[in-house]
C-alpha positions as CSV (number, residue, x, y, z in Angstrom):
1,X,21.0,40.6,42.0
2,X,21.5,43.8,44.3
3,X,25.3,42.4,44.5
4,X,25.4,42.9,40.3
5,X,23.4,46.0,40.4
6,X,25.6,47.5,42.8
7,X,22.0,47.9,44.3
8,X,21.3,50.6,41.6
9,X,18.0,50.2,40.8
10,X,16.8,52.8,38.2
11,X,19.2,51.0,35.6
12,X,18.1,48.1,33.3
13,X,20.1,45.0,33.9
14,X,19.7,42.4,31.6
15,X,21.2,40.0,33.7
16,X,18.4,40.6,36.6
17,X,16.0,38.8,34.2
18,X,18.1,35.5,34.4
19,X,18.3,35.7,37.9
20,X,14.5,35.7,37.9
21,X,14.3,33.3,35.3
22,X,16.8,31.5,37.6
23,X,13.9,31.7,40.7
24,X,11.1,30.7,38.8
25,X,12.4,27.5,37.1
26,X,13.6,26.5,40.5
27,X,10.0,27.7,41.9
28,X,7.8,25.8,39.1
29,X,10.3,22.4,39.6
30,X,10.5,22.2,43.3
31,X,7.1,24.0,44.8
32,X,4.3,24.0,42.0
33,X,2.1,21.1,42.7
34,X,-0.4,20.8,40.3
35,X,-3.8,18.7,40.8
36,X,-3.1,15.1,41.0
37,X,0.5,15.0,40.2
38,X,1.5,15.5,43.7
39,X,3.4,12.3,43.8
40,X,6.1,11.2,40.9
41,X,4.3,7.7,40.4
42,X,1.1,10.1,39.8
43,X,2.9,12.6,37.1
44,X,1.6,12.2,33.4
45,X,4.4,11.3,30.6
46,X,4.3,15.0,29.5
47,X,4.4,16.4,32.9
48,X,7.5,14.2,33.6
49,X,8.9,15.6,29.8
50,X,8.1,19.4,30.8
51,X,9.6,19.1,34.1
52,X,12.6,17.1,32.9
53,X,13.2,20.2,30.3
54,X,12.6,23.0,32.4
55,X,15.6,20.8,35.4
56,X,17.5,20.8,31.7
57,X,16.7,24.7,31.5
58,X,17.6,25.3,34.8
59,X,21.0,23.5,34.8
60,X,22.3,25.7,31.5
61,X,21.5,28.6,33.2
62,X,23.4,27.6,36.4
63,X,26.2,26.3,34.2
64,X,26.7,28.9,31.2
65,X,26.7,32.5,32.2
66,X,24.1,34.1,30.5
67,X,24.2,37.7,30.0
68,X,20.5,38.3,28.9
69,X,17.4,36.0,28.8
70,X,17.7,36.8,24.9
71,X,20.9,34.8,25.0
72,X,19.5,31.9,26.6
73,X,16.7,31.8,24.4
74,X,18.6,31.7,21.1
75,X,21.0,29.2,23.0
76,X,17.6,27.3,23.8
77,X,16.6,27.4,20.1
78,X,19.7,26.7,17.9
79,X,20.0,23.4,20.6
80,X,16.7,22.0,19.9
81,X,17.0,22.9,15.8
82,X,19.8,20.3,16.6
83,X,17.1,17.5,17.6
C-alpha cells in the first residue's frame, strides 16, 4: 500500500481498499476459527461453500488487477448472473 501511495496519505486510493480487502479474505480463510469448526472434518456444508468462495474471492483478486473494490464487485456479480 505505502509503495502505491507513494506513502501519501491524505489522498484517496481506491486501490488501498483491495489491498485490505486482499488482508481480510486471507485473515477470515486462514485465522478465523469459529466455534466447533476448528477442524475440516468438523466444518458444516455451508461453511465449507462460504470458505470455498471467499479462497475463490481471494484468488481473483491476486490474479486480476483490480483497480477499485467497485470493480471487483461488479466482476463478482456479472460472474455469478452467469451460474
Amino acid at each position: 500500500m505505502q509503495e502505491h501511495t507513494n506513502n501519501e496519505w491524505s489522498q484517496f486510493y481506491p486501490k488501498n481498499n483491495v489491498f485490505w480487502m486482499h488482508y481480510l479474505l486471507v485473515k477470515l480463510i486462514n485465522e478465523v476459527h469459529y466455534n466447533g469448526h476448528k477442524k475440516k472434518n468438523n466444518m458444516t456444508t455451508v461453511h465449507k461453500q462460504a470458505i470455498k468462495e471467499l479462497k475463490r474471492c481471494k484468488e481473483a483478486v491476486e490474479s486480476m488487477n483490480f483497480k477499485s473494490c467497485y470493480e471487483f464487485v461488479e466482476w463478482h456479480r456479472k460472474k455469478n448472473k452467469k451460474n
